[in-house]
mmCIF file of the protein (N, C-alpha, C, O) and its ligand, coordinates in Angstrom:
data_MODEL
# 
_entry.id   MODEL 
# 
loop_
_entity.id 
_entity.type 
_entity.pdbx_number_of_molecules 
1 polymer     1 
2 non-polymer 1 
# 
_entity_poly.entity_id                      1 
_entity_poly.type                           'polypeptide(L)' 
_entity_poly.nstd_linkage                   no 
_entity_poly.nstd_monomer                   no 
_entity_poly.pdbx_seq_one_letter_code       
;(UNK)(UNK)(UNK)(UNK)(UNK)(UNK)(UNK)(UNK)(UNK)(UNK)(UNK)(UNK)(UNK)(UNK)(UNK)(UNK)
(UNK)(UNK)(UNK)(UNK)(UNK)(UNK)(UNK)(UNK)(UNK)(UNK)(UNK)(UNK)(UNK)(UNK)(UNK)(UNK)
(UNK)(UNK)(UNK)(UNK)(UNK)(UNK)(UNK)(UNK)(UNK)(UNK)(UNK)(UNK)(UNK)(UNK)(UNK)(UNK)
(UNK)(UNK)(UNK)(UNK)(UNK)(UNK)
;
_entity_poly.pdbx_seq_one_letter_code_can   XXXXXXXXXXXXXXXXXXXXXXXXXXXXXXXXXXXXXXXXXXXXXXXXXXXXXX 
_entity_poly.pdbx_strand_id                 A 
# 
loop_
_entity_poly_seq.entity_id 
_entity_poly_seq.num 
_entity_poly_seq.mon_id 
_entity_poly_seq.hetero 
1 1  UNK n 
1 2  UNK n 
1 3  UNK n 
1 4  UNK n 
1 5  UNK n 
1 6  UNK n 
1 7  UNK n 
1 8  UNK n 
1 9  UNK n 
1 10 UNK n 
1 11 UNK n 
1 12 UNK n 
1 13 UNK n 
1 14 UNK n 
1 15 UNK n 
1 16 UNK n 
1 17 UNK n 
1 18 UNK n 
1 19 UNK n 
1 20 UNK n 
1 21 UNK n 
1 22 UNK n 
1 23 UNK n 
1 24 UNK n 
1 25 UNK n 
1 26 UNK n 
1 27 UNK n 
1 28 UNK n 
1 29 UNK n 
1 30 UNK n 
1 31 UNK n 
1 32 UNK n 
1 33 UNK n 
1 34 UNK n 
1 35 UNK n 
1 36 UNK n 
1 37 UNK n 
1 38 UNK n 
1 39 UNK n 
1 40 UNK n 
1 41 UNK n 
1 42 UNK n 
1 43 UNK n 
1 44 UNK n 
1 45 UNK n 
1 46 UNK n 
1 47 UNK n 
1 48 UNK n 
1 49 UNK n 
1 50 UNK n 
1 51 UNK n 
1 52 UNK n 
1 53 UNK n 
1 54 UNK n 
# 
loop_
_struct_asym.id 
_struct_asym.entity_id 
A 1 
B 2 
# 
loop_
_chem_comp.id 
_chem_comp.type 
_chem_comp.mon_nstd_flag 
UNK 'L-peptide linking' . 
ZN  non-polymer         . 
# 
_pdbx_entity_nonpoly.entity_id   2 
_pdbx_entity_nonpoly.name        ? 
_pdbx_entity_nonpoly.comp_id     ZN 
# 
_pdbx_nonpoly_scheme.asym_id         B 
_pdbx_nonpoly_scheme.entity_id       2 
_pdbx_nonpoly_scheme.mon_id          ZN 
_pdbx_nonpoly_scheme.ndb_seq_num     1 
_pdbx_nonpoly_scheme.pdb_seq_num     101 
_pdbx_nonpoly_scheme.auth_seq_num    101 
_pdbx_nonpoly_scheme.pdb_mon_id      ZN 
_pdbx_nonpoly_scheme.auth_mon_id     ZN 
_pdbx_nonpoly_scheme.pdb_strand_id   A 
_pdbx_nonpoly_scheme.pdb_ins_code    . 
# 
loop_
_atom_site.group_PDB 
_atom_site.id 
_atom_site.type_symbol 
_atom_site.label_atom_id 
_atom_site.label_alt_id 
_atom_site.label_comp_id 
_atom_site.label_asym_id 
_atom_site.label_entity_id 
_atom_site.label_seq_id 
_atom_site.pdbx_PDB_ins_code 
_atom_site.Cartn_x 
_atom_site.Cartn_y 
_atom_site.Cartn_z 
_atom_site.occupancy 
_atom_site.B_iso_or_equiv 
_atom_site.pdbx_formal_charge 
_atom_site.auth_seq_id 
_atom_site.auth_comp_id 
_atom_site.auth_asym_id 
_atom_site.auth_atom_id 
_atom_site.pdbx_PDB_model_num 
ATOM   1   N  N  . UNK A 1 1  ? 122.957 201.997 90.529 1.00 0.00 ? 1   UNK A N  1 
ATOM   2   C  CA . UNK A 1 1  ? 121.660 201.374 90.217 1.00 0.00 ? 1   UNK A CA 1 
ATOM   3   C  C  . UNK A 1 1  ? 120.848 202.310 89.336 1.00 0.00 ? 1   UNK A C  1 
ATOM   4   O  O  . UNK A 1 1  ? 120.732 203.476 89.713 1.00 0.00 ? 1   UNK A O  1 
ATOM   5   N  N  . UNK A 1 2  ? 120.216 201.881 88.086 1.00 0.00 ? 2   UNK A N  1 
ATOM   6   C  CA . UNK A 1 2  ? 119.316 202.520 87.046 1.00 0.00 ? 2   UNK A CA 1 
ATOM   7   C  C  . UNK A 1 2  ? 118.119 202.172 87.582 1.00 0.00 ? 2   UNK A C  1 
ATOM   8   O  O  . UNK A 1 2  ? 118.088 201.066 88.120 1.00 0.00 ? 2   UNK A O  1 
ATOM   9   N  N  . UNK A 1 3  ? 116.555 203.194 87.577 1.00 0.00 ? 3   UNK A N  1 
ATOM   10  C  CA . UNK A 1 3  ? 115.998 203.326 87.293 1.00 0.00 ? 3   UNK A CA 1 
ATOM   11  C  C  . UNK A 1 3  ? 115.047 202.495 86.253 1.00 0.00 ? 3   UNK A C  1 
ATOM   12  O  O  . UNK A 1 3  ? 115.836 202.304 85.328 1.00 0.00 ? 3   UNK A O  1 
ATOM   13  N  N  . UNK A 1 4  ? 114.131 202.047 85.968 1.00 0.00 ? 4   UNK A N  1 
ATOM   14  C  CA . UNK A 1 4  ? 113.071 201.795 84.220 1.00 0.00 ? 4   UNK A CA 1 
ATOM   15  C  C  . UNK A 1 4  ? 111.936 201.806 84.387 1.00 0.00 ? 4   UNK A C  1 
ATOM   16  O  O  . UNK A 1 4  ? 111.354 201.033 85.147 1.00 0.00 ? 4   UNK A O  1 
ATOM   17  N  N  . UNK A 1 5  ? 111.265 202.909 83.537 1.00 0.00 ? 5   UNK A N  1 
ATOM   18  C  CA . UNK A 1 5  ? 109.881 202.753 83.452 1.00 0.00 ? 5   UNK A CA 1 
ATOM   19  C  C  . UNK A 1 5  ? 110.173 201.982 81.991 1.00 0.00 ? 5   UNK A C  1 
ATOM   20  O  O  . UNK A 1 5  ? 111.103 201.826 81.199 1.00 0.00 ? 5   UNK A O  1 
ATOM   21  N  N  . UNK A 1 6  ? 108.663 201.574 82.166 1.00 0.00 ? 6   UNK A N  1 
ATOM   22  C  CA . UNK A 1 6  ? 108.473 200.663 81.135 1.00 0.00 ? 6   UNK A CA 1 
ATOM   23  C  C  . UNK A 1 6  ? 107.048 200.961 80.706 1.00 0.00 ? 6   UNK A C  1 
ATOM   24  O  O  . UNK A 1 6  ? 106.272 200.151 81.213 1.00 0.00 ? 6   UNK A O  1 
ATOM   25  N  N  . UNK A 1 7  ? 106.532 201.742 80.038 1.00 0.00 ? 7   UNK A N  1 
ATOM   26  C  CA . UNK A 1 7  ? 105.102 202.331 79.559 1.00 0.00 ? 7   UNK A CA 1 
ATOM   27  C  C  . UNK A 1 7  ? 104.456 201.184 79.330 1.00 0.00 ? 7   UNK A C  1 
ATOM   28  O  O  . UNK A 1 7  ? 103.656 201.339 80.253 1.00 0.00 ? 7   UNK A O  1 
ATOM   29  N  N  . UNK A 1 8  ? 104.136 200.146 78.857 1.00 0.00 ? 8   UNK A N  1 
ATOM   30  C  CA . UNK A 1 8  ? 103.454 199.082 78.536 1.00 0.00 ? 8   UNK A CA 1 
ATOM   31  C  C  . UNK A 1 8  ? 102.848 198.480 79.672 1.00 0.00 ? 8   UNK A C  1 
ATOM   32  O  O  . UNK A 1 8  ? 101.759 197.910 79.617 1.00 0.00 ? 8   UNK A O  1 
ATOM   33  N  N  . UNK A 1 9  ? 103.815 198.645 81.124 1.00 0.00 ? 9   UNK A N  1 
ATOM   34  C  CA . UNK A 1 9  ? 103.499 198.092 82.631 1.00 0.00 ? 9   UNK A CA 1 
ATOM   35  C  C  . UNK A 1 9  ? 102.395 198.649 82.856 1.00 0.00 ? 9   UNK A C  1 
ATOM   36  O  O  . UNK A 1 9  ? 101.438 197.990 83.263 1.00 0.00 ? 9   UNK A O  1 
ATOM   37  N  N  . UNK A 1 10 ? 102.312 200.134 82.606 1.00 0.00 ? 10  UNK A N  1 
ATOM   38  C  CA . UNK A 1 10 ? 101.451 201.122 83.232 1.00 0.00 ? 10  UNK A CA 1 
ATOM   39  C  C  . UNK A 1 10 ? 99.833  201.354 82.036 1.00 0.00 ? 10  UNK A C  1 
ATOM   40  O  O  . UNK A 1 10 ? 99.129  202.300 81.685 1.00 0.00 ? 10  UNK A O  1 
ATOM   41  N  N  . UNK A 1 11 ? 99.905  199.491 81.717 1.00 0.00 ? 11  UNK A N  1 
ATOM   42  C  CA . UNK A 1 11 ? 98.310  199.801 80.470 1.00 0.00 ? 11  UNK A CA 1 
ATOM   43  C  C  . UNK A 1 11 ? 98.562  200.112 79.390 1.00 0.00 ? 11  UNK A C  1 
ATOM   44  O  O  . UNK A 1 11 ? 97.881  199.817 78.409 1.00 0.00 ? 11  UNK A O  1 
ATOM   45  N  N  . UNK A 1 12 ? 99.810  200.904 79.382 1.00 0.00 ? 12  UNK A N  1 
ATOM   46  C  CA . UNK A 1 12 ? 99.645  201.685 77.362 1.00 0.00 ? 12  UNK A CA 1 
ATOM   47  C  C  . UNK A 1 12 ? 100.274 200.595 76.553 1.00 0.00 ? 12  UNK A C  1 
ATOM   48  O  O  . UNK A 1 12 ? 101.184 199.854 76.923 1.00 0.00 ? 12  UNK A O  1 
ATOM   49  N  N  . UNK A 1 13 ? 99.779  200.600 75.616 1.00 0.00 ? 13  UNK A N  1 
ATOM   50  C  CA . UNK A 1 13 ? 99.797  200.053 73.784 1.00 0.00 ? 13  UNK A CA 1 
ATOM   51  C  C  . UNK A 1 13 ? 101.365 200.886 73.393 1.00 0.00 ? 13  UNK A C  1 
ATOM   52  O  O  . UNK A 1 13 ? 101.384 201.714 72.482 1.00 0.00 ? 13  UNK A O  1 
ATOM   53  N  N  . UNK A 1 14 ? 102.472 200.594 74.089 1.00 0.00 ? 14  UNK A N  1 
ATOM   54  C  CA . UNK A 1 14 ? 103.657 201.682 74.248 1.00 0.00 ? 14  UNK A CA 1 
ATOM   55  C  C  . UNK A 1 14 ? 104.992 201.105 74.256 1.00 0.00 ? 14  UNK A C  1 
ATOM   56  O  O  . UNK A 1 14 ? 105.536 200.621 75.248 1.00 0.00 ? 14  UNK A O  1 
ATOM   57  N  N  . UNK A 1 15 ? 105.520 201.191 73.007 1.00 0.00 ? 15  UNK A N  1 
ATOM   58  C  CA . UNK A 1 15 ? 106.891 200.535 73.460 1.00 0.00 ? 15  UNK A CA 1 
ATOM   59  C  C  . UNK A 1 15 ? 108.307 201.697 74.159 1.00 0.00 ? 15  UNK A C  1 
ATOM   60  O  O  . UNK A 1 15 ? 109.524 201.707 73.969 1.00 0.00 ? 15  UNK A O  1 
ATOM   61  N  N  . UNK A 1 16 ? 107.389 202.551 74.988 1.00 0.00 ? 16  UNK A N  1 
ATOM   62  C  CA . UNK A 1 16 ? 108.732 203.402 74.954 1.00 0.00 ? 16  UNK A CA 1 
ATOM   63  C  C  . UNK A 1 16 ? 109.027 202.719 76.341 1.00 0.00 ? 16  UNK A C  1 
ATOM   64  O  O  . UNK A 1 16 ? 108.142 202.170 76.999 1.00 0.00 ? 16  UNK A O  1 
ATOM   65  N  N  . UNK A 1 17 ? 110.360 202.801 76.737 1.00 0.00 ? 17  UNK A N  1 
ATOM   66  C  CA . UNK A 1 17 ? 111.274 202.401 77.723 1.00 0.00 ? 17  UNK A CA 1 
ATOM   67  C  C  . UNK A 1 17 ? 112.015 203.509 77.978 1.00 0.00 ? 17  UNK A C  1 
ATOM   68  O  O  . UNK A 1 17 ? 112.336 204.428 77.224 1.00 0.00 ? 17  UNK A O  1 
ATOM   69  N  N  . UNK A 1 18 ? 112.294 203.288 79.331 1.00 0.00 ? 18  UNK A N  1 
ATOM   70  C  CA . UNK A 1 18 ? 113.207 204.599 79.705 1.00 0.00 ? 18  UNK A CA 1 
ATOM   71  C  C  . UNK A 1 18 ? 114.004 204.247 80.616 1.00 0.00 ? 18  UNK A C  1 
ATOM   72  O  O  . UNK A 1 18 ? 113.283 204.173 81.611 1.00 0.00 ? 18  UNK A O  1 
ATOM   73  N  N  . UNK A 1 19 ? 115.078 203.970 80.924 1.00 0.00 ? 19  UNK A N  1 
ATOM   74  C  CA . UNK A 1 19 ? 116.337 203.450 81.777 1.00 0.00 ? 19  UNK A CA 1 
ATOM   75  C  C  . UNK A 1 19 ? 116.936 204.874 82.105 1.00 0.00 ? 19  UNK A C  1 
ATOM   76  O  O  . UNK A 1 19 ? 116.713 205.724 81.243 1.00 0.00 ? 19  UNK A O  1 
ATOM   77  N  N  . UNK A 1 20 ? 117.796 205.347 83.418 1.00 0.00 ? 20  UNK A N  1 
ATOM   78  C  CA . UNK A 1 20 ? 118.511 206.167 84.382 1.00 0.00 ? 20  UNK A CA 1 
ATOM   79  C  C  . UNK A 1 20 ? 118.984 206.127 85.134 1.00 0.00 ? 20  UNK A C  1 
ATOM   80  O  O  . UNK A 1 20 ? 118.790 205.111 85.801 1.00 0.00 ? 20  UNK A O  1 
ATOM   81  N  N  . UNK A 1 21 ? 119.803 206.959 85.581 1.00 0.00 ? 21  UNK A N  1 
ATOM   82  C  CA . UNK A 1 21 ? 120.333 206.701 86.876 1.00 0.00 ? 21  UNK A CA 1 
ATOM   83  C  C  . UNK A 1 21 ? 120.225 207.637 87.394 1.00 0.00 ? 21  UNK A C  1 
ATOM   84  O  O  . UNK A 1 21 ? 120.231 207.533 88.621 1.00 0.00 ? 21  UNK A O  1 
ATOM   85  N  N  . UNK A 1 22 ? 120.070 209.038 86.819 1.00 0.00 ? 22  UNK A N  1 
ATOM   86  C  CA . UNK A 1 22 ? 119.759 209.928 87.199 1.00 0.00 ? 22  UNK A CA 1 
ATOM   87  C  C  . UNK A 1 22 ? 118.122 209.997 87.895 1.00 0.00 ? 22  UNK A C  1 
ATOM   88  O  O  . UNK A 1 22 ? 117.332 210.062 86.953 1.00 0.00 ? 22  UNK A O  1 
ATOM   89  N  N  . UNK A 1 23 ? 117.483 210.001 89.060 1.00 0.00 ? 23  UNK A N  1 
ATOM   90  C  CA . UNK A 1 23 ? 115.991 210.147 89.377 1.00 0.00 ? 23  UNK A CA 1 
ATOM   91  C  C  . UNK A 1 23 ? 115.051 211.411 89.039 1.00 0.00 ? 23  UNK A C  1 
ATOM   92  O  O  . UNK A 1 23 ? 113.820 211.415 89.039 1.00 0.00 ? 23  UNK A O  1 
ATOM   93  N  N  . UNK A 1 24 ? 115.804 212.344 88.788 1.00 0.00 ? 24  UNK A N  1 
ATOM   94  C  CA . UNK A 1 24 ? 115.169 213.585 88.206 1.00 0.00 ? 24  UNK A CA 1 
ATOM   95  C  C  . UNK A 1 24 ? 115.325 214.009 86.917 1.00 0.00 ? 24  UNK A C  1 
ATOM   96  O  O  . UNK A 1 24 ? 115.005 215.133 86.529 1.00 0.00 ? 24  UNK A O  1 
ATOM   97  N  N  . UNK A 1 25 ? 115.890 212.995 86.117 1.00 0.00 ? 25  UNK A N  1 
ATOM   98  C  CA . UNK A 1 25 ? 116.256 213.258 84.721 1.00 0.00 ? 25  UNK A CA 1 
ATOM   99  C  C  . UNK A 1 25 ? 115.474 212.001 84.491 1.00 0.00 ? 25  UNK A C  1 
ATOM   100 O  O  . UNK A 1 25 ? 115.009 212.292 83.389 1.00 0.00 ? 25  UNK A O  1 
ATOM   101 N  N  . UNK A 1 26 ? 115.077 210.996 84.713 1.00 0.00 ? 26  UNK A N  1 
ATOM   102 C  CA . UNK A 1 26 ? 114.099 210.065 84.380 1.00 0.00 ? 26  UNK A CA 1 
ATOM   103 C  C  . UNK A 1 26 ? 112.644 210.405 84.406 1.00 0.00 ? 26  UNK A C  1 
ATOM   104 O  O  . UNK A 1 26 ? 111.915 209.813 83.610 1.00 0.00 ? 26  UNK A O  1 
ATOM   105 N  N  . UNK A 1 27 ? 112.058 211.411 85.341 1.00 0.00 ? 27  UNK A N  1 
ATOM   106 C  CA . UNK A 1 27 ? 111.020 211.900 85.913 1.00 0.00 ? 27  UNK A CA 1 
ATOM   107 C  C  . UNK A 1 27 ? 110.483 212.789 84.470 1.00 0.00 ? 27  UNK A C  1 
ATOM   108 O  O  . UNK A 1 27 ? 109.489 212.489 83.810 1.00 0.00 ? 27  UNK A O  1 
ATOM   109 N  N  . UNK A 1 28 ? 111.251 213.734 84.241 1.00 0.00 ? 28  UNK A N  1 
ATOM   110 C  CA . UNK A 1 28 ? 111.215 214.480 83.319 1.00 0.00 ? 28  UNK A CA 1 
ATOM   111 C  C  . UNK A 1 28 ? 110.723 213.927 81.835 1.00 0.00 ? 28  UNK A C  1 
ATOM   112 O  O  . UNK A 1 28 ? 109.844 214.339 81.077 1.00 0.00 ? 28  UNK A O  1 
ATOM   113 N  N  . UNK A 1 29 ? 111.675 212.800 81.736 1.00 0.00 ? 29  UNK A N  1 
ATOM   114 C  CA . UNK A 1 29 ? 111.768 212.110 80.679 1.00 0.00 ? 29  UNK A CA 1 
ATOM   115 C  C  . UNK A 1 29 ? 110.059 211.792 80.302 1.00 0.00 ? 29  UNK A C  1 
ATOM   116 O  O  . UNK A 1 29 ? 109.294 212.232 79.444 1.00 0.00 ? 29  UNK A O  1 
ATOM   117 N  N  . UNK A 1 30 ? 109.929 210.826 81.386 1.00 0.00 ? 30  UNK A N  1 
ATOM   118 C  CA . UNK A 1 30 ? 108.369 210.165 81.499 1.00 0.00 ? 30  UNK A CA 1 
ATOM   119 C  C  . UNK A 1 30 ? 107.849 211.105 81.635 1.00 0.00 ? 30  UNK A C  1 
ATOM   120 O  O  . UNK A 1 30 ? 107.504 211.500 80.521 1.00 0.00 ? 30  UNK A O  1 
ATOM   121 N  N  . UNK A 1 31 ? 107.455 211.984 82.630 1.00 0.00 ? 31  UNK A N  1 
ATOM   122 C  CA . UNK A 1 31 ? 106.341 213.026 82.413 1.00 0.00 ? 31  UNK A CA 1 
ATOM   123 C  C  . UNK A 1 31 ? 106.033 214.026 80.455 1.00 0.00 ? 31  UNK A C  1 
ATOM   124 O  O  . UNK A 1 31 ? 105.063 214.512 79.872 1.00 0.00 ? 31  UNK A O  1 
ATOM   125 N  N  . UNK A 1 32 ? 107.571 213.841 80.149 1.00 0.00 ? 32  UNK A N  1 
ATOM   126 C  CA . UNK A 1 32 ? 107.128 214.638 78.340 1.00 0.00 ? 32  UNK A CA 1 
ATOM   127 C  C  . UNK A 1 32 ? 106.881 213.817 77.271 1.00 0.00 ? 32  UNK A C  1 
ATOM   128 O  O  . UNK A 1 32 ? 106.472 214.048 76.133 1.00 0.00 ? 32  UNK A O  1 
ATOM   129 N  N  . UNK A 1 33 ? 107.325 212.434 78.061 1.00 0.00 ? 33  UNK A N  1 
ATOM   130 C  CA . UNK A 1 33 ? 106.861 211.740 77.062 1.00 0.00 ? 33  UNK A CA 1 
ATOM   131 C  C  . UNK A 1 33 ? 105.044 211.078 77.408 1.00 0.00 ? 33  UNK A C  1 
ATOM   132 O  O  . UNK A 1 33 ? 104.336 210.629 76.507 1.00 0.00 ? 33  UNK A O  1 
ATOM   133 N  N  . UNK A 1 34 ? 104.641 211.165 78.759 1.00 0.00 ? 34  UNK A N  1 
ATOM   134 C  CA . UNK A 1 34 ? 103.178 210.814 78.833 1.00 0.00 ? 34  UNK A CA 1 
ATOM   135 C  C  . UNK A 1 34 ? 102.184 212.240 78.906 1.00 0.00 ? 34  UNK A C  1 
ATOM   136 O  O  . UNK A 1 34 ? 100.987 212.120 78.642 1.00 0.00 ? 34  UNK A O  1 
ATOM   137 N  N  . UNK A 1 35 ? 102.695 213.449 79.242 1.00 0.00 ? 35  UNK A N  1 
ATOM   138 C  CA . UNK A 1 35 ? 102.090 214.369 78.357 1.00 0.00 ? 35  UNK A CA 1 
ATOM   139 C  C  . UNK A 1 35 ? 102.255 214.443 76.423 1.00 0.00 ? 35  UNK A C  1 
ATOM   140 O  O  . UNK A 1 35 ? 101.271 215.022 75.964 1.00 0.00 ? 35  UNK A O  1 
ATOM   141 N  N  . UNK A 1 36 ? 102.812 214.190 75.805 1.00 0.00 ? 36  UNK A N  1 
ATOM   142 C  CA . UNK A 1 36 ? 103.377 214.424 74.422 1.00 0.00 ? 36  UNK A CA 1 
ATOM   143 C  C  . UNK A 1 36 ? 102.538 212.932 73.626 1.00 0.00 ? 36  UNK A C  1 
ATOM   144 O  O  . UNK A 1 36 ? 102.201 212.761 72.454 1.00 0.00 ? 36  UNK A O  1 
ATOM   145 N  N  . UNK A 1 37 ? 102.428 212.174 74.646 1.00 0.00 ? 37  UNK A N  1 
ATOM   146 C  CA . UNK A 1 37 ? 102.160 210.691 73.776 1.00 0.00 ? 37  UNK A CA 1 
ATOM   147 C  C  . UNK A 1 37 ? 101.055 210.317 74.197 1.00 0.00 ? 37  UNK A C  1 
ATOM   148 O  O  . UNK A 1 37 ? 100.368 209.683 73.395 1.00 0.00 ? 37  UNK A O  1 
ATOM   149 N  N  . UNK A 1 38 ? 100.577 210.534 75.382 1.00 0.00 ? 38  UNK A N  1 
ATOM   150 C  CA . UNK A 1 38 ? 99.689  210.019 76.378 1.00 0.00 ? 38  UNK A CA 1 
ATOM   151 C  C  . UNK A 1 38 ? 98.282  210.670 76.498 1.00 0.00 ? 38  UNK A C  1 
ATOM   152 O  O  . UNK A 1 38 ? 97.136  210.238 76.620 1.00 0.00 ? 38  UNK A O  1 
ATOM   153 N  N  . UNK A 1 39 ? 99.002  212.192 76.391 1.00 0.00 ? 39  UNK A N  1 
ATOM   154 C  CA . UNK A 1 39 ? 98.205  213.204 77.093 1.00 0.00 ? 39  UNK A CA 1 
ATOM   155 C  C  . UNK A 1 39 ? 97.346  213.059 78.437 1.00 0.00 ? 39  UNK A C  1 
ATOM   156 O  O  . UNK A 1 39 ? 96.177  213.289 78.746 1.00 0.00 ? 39  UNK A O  1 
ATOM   157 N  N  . UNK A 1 40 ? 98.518  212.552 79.107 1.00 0.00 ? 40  UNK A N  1 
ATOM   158 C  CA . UNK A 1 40 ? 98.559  212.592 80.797 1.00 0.00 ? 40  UNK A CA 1 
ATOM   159 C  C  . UNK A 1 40 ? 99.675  213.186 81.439 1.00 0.00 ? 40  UNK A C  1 
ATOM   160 O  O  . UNK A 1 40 ? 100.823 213.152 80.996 1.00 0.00 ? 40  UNK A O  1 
ATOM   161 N  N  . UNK A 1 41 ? 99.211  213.887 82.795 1.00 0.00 ? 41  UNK A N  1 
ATOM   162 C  CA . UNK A 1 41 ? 99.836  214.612 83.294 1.00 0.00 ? 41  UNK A CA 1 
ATOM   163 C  C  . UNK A 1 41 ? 99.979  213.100 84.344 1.00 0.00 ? 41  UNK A C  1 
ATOM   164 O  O  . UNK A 1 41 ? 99.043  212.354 84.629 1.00 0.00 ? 41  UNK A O  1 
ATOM   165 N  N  . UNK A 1 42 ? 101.080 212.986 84.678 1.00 0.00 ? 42  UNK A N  1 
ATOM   166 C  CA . UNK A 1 42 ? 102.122 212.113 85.631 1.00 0.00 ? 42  UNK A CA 1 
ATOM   167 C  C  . UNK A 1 42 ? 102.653 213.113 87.101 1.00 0.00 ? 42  UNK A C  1 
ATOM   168 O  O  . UNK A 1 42 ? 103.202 214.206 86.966 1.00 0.00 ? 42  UNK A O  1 
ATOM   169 N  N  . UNK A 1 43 ? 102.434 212.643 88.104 1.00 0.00 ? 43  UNK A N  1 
ATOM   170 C  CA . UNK A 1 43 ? 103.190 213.573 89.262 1.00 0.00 ? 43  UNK A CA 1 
ATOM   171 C  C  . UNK A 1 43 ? 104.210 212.611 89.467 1.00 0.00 ? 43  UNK A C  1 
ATOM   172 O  O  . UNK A 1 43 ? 103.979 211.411 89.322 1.00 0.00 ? 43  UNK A O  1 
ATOM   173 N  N  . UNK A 1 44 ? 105.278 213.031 89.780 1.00 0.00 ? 44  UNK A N  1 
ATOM   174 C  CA . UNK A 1 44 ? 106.858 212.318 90.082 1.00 0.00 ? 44  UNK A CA 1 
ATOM   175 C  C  . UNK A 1 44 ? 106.410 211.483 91.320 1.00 0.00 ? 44  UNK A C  1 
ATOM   176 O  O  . UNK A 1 44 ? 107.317 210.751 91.717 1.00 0.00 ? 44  UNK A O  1 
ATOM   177 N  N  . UNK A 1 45 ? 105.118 211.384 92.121 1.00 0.00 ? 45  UNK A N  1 
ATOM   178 C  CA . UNK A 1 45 ? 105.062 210.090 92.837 1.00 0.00 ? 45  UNK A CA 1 
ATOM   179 C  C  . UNK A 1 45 ? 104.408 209.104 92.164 1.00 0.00 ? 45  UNK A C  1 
ATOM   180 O  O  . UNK A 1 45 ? 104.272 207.912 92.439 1.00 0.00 ? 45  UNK A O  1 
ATOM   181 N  N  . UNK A 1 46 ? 103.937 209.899 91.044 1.00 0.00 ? 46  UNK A N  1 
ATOM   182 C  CA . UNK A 1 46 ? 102.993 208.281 90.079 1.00 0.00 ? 46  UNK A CA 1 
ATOM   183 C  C  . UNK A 1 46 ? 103.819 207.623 89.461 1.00 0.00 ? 46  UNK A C  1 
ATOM   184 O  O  . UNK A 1 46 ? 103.522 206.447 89.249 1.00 0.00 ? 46  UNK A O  1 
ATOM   185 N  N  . UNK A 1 47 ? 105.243 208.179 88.915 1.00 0.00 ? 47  UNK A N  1 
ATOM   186 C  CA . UNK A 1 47 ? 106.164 207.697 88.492 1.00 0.00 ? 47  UNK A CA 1 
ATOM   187 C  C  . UNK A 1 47 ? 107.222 207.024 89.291 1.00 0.00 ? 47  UNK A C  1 
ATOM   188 O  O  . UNK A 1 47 ? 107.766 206.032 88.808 1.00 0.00 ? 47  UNK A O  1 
ATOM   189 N  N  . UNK A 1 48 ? 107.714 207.641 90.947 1.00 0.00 ? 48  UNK A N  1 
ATOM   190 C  CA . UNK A 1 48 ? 108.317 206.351 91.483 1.00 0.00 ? 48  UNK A CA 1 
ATOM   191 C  C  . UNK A 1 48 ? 107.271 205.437 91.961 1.00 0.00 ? 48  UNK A C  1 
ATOM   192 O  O  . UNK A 1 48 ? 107.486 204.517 92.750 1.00 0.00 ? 48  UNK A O  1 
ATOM   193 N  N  . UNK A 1 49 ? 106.355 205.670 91.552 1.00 0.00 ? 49  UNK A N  1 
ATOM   194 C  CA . UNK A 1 49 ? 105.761 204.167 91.920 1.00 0.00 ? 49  UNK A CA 1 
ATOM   195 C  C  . UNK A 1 49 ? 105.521 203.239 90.911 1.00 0.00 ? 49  UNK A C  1 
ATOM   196 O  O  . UNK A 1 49 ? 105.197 202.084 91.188 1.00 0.00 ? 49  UNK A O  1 
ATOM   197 N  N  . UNK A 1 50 ? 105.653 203.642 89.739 1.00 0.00 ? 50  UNK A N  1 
ATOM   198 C  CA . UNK A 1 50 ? 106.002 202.937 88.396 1.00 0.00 ? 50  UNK A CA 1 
ATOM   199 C  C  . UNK A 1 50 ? 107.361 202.465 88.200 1.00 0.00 ? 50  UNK A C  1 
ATOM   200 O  O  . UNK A 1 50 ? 107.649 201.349 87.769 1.00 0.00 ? 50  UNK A O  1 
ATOM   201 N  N  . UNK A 1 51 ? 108.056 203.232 88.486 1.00 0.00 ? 51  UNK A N  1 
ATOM   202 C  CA . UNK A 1 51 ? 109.445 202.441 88.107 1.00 0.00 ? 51  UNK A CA 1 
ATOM   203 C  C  . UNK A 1 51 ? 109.948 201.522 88.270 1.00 0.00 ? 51  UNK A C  1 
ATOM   204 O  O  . UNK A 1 51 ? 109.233 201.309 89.249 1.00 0.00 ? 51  UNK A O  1 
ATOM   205 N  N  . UNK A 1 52 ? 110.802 200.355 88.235 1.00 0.00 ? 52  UNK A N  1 
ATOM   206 C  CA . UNK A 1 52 ? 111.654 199.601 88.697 1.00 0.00 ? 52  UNK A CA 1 
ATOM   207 C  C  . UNK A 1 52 ? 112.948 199.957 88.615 1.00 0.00 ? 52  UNK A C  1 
ATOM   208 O  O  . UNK A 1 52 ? 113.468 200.804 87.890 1.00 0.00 ? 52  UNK A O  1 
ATOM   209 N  N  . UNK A 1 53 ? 113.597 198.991 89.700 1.00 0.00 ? 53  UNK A N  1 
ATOM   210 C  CA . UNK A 1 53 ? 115.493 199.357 89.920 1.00 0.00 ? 53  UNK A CA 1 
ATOM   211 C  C  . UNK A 1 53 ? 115.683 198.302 89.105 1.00 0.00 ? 53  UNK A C  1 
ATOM   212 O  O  . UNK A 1 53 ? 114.946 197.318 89.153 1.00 0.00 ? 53  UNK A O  1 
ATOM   213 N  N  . UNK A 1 54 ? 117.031 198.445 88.003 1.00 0.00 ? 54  UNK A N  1 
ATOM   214 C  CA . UNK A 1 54 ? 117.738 197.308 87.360 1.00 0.00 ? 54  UNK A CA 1 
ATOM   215 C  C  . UNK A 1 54 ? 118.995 197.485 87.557 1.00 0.00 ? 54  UNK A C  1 
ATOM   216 O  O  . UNK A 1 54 ? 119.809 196.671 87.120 1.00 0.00 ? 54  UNK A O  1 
HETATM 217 ZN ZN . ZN  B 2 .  ? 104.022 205.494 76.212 1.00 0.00 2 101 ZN  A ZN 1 
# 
């Protein structure tokens, strides 16, 4: 089972998507990309609570 955030869910004007299966290599992912794009700091529980399973 993969992982997806979906930045657009979470309010942003954002087409980035992020699919995994890995849970700590997805975490990462989203946190550099919503510091780098966002300029928000994300804690890995704001993010499993964003995610969905596909
Ligand atoms: Zn974004």
């Amino acid at each position: 089972m993969a992982k997806e955030v979906v930045c657009r869910d979470a309010g942003y004007d954002c087409d980035f998507v992020i699919r995994s299966e890995n849970e700590d290599e997805l975490i990462e992912f989203v946190q550099t990309h919503a510091k780098e794009t966002h300029d928000t700091e994300m804690s890995s529980a704001d993010i499993e609570g964003a995610w969905t399973t596909v």
